[in-house]
C-alpha positions in Angstrom: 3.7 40.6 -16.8 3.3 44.3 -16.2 6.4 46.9 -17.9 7.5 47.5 -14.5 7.4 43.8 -13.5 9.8 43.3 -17.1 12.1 46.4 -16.6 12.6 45.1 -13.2 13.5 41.6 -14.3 16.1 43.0 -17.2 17.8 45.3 -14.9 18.2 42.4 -12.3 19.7 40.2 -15.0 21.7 43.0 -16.3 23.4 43.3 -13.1 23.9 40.1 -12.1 27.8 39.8 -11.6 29.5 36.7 -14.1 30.7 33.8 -12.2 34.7 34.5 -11.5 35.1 30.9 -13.1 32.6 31.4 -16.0 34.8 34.6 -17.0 38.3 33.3 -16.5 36.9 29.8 -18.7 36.1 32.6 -21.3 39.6 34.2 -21.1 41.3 30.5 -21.3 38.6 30.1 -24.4 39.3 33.4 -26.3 43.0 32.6 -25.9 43.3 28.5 -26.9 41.4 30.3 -30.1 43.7 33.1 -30.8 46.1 30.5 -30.0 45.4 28.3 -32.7 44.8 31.2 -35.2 48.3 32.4 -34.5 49.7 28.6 -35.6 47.3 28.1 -38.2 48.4 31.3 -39.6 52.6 30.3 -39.6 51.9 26.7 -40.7 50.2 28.3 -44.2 52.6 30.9 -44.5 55.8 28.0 -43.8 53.9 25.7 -46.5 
């Protein structure tokens, strides 16, 4: 594989838009976790 050929490939990947339902499964992910932080943090300070 030429250094064109590679640079090519990166910026194709680079710019490949995320699947809507990939990012909005991230969101719901990022959130459940902060989520349980948030409790885990009360329960220890209510014990």
């Amino acid at each position: 594989m030429t250094g064109n050929t590679r640079r090519a490939r990166a910026i194709a990947i680079a710019e490949a838009k995320p699947n809507a339902r990939m990012v909005a499964l991230r969101y719901l992910m990022l959130a459940a976790g902060a989520t349980a932080a948030s409790l885990a943090l009360l329960l220890s300070h209510l014990i």
